[in-house]
Structures are given as structure tokens and as C-alpha cells.
The first five atom37 places (N, CA, C, CB, O) and aatype in JSON, in Angstrom:
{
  "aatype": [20, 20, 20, 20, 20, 20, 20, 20, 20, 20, 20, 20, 20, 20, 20, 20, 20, 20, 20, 20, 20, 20, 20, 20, 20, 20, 20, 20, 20, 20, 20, 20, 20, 20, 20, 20, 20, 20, 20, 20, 20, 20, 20, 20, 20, 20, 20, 20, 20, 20, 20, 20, 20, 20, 20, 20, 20, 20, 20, 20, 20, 20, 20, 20, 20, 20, 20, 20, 20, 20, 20, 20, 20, 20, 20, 20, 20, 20, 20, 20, 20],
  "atom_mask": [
    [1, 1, 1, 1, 1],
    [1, 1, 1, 1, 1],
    [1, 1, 1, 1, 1],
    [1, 1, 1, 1, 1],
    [1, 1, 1, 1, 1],
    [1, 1, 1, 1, 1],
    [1, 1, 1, 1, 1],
    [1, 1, 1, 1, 1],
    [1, 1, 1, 1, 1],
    [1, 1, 1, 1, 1],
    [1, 1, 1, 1, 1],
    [1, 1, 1, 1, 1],
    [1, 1, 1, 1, 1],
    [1, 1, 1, 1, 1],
    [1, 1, 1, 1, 1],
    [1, 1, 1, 1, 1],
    [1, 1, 1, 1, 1],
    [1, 1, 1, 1, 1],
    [1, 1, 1, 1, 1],
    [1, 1, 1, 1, 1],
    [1, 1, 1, 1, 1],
    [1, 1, 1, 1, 1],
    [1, 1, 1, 1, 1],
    [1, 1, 1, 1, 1],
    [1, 1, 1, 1, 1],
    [1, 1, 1, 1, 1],
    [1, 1, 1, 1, 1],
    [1, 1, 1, 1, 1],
    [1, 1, 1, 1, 1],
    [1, 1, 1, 1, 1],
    [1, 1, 1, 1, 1],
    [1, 1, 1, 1, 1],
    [1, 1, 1, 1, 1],
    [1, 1, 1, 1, 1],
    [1, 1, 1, 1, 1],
    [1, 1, 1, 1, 1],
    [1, 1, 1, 1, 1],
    [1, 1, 1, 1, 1],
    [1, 1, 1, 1, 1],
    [1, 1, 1, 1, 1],
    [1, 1, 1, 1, 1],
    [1, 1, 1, 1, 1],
    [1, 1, 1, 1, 1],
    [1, 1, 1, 1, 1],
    [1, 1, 1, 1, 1],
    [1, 1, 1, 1, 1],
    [1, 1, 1, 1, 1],
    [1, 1, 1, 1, 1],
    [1, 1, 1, 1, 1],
    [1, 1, 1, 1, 1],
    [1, 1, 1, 1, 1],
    [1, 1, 1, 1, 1],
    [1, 1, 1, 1, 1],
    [1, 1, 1, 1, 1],
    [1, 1, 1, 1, 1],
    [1, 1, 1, 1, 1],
    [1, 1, 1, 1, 1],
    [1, 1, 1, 1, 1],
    [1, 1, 1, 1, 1],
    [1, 1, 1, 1, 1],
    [1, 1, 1, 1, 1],
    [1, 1, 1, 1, 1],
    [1, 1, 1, 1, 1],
    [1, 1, 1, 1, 1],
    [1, 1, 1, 1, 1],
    [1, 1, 1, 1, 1],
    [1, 1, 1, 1, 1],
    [1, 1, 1, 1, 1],
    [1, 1, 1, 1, 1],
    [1, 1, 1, 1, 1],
    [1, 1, 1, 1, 1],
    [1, 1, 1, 1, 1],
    [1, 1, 1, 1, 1],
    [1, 1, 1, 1, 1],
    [1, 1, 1, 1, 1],
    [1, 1, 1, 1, 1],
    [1, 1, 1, 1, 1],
    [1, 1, 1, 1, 1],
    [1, 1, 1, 1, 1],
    [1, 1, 1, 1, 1],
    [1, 1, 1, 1, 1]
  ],
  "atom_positions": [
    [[0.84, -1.17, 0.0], [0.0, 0.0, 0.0], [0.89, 1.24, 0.0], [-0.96, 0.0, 1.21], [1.91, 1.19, 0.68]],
    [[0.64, 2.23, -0.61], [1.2, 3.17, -0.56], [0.82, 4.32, 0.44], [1.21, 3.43, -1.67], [-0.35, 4.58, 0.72]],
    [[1.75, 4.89, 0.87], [1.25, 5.74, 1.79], [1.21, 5.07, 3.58], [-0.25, 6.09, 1.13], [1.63, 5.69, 4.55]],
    [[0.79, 4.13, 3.6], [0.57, 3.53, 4.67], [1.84, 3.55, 5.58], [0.1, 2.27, 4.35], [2.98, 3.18, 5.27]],
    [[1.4, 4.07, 6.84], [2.57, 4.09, 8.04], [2.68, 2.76, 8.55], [2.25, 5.09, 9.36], [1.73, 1.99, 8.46]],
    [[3.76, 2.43, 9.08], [4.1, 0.98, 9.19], [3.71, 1.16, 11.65], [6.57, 0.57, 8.23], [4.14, 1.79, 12.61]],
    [[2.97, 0.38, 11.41], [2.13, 0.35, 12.59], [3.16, 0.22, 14.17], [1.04, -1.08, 12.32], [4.15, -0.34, 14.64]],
    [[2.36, 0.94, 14.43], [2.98, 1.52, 16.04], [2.95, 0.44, 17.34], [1.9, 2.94, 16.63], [1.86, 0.42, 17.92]],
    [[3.41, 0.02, 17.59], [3.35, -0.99, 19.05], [3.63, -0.18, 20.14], [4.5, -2.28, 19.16], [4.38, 0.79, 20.27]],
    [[2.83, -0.79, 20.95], [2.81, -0.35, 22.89], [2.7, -1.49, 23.4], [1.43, 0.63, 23.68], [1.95, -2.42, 23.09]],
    [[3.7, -1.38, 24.41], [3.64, -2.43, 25.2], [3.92, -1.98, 26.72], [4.6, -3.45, 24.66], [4.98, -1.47, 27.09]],
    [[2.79, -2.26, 27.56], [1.97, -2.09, 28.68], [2.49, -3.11, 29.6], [0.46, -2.23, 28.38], [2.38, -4.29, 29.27]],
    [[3.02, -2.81, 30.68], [3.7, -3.33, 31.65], [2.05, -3.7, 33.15], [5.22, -1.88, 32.03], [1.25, -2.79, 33.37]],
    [[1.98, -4.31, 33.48], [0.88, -4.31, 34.23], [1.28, -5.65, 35.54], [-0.55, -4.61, 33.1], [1.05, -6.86, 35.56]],
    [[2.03, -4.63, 36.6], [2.41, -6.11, 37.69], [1.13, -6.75, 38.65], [3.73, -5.57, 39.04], [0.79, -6.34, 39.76]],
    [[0.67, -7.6, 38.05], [-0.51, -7.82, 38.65], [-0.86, -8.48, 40.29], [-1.01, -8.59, 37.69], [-1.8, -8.46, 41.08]],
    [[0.94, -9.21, 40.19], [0.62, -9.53, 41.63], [1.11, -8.54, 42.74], [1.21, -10.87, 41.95], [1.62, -8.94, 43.78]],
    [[0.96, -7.43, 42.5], [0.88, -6.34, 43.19], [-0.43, -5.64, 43.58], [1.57, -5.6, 42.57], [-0.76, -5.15, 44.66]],
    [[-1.08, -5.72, 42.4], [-2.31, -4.66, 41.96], [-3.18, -4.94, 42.67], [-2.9, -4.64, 40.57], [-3.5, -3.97, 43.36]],
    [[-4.0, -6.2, 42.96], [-4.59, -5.77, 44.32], [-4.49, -5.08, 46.03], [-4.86, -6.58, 44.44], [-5.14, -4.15, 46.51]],
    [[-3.53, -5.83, 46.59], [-2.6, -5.1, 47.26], [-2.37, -3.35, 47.18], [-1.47, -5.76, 46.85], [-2.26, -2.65, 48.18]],
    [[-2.33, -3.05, 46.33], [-1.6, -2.21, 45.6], [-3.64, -1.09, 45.45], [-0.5, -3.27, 43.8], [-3.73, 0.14, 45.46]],
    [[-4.42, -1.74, 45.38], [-5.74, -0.99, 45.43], [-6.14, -0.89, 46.62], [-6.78, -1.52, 44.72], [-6.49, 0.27, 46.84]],
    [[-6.31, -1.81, 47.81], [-6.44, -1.94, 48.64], [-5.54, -1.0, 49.77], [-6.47, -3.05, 48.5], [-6.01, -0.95, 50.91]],
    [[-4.24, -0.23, 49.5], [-3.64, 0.62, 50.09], [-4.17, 1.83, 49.73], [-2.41, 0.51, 49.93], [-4.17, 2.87, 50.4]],
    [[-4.66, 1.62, 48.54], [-5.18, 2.92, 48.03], [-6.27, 3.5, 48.29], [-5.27, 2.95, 46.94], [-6.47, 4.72, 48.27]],
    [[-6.97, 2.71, 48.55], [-8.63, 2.54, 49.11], [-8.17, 3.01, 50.74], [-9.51, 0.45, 48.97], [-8.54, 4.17, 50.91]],
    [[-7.66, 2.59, 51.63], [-7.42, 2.55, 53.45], [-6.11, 3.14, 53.42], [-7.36, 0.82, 54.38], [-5.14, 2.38, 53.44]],
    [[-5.96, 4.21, 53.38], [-4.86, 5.32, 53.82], [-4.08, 4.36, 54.63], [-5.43, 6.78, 54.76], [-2.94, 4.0, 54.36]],
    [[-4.83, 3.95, 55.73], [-4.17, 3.16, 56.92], [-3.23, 2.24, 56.66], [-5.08, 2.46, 57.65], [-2.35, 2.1, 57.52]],
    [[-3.18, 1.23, 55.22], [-2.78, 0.55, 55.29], [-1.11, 0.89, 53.91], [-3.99, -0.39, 55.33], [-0.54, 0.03, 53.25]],
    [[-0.89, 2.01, 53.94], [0.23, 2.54, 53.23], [0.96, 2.15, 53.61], [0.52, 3.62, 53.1], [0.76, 1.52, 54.66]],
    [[2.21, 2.2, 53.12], [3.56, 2.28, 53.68], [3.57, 0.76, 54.42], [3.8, 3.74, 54.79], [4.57, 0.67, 55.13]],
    [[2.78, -0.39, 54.44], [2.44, -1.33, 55.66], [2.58, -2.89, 54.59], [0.48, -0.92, 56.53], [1.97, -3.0, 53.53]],
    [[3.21, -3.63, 54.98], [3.31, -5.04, 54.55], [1.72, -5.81, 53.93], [3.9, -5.86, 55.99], [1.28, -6.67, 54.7]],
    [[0.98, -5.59, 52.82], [-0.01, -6.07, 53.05], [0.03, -7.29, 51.6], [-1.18, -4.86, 53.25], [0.7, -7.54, 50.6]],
    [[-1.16, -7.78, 52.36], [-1.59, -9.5, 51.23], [-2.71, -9.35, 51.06], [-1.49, -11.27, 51.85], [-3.48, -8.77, 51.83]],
    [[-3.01, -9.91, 49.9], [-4.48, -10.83, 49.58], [-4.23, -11.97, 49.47], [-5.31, -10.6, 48.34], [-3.34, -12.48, 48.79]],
    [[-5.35, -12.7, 50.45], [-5.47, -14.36, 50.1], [-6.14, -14.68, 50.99], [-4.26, -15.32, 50.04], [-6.79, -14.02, 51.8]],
    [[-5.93, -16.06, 50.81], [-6.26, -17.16, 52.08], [-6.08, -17.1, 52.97], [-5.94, -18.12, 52.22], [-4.95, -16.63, 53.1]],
    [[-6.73, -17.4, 54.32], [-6.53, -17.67, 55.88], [-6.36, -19.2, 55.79], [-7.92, -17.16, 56.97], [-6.92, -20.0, 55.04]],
    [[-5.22, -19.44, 56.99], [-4.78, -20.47, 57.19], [-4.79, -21.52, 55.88], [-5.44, -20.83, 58.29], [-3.72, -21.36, 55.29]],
    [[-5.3, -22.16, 55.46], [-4.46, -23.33, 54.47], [-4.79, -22.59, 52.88], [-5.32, -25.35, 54.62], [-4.95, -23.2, 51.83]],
    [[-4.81, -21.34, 53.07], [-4.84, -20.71, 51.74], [-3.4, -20.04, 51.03], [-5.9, -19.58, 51.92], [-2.31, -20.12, 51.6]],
    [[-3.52, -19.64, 50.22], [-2.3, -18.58, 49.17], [-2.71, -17.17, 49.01], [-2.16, -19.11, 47.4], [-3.74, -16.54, 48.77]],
    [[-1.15, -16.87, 49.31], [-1.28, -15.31, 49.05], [-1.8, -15.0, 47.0], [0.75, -14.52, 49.57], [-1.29, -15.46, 45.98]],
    [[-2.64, -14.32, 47.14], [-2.72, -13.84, 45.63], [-2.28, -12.88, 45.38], [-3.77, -13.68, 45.08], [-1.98, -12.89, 44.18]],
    [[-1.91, -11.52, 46.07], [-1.41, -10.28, 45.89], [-0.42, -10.25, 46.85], [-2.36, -9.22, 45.98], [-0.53, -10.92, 47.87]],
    [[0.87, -9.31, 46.56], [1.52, -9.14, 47.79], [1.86, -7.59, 47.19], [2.88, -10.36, 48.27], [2.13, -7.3, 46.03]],
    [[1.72, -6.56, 48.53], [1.89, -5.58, 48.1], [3.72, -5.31, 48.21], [0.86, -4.69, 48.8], [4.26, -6.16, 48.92]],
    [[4.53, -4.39, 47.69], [5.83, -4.28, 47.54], [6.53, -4.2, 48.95], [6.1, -3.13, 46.68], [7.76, -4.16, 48.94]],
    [[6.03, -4.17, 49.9], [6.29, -3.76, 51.5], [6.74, -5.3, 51.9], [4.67, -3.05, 52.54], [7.77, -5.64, 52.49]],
    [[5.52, -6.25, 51.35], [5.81, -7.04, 51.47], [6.14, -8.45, 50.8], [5.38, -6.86, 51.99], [5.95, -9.65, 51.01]],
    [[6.6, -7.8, 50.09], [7.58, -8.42, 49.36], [9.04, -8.47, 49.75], [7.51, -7.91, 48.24], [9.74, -9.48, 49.6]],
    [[9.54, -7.08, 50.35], [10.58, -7.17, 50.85], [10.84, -8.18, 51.83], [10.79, -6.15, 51.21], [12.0, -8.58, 51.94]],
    [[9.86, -8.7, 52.63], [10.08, -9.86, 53.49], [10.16, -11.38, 52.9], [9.02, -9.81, 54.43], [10.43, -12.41, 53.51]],
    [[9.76, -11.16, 51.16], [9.89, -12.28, 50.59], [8.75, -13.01, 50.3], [10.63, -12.92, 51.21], [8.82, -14.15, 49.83]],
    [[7.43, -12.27, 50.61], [6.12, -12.97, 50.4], [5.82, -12.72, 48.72], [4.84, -12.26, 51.5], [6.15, -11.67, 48.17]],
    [[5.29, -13.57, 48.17], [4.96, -13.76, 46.74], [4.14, -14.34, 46.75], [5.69, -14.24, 45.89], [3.61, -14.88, 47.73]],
    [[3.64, -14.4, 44.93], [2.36, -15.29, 45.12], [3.05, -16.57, 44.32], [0.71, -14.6, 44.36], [3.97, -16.47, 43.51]],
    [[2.43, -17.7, 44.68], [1.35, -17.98, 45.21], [1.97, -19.01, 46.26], [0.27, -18.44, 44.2], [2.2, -20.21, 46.13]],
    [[2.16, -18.11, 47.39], [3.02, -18.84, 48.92], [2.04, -19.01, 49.22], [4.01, -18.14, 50.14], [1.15, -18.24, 48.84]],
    [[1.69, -20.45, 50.29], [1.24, -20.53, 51.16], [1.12, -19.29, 52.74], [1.74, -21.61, 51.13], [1.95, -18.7, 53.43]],
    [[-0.01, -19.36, 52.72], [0.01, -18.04, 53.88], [0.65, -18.36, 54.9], [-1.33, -17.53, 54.48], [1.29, -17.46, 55.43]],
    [[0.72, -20.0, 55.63], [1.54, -20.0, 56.67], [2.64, -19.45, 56.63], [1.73, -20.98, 57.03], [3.12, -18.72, 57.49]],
    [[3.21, -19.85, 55.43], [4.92, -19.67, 54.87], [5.0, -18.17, 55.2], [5.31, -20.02, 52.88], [5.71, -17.76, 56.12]],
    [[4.01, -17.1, 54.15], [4.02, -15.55, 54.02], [4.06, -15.03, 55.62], [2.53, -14.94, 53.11], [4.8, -14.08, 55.87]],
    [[3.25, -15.65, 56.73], [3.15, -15.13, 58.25], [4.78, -15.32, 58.63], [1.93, -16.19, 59.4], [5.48, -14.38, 59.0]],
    [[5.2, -16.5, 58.49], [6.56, -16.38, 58.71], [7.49, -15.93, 58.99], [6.87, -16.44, 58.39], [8.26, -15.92, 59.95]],
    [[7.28, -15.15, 57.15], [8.6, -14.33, 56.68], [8.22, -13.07, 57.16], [8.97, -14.28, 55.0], [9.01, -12.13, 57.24]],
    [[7.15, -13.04, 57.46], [6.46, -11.7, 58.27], [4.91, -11.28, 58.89], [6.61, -10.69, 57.35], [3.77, -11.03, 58.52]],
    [[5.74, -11.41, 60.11], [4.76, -11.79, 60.89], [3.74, -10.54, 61.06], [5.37, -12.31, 62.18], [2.61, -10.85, 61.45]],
    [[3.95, -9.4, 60.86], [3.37, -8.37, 61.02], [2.62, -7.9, 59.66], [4.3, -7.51, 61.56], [2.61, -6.71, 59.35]],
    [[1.99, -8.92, 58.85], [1.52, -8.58, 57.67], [0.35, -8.87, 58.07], [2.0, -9.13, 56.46], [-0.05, -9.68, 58.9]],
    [[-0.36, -7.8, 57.13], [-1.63, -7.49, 57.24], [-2.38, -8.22, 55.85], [-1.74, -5.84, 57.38], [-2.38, -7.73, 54.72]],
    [[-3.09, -9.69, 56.29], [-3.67, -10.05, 55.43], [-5.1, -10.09, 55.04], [-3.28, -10.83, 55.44], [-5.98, -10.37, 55.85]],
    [[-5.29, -9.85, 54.0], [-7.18, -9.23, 53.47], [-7.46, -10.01, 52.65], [-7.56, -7.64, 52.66], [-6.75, -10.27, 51.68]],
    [[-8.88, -10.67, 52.97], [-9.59, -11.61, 52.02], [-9.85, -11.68, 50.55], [-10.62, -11.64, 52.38], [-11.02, -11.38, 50.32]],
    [[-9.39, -11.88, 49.83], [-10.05, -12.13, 48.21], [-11.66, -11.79, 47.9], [-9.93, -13.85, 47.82], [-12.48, -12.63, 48.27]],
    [[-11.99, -10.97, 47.45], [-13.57, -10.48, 46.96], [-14.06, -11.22, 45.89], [-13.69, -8.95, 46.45], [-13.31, -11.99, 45.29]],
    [[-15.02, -11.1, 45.64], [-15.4, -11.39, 43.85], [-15.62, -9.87, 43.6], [-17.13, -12.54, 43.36], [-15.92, -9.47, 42.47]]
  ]
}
């Protein structure tokens, strides 16, 4: 074809196992700056780990016992639909 510009790409970075976590600080002031999770209680998995706590090494998809562990002072919040 003539004329035709040869097509543009974007590519969109999106860390998802952050992003809940990561809404949930955003939503509760309170919980800024603060180690937080989404997941399971007791024989469940973390699904989100926010970057706070990550530094202690929590990821997904740890077992939550494991995530209390590595830090015990994390603040963990239930999974919604």
C-alpha cells in the first residue's frame, strides 16, 4: 500500500501480583507504607503481595503460613469477587 505508516506498538507493563494489594492501600490510607496480602486464611495462598511485602519475601502464590513467617506483622485481606 502506498502511503501507509508501518504500525505503532505499545507495550503495557501491568504487575498484577501487586495490583490488588496495591488498590487496597489505596482505598485505606491506613494501610500505606504497611506489609499487606491478599489471600487465604490459614491453608490458603497469598494472591497479591503488596511491595512492603515483598521485601520480606512474600509472593504469590506462597502458602500463607509460609508468608506469616517471613512476616509476621503482615496485614492479610480476604479475596472479593
Amino acid at each position: 500500500m502506498m502511503g501507509a505508516s508501518p504500525l505503532k506498538r505499545t507495550v503495557v507493563h501491568l504487575d498484577a501480583d501487586a495490583f490488588f494489594a496495591s488498590v487496597e492501600q489505596a482505598s485505606d490510607t491506613r494501610l500505606r507504607g504497611k506489609p499487606v496480602a491478599v489471600g487465604g486464611e490459614k491453608r490458603g495462598i497469598i494472591a497479591a503481595a503488596s511491595y512492603e511485602a515483598r521485601k520480606f519475601g512474600v509472593y504469590t502464590p506462597m502458602p500463607t503460613a509460609q508468608a506469616r513467617k517471613l512476616c509476621p506483622k503482615l496485614i492479610l485481606l480476604p479475596g472479593g469477587l
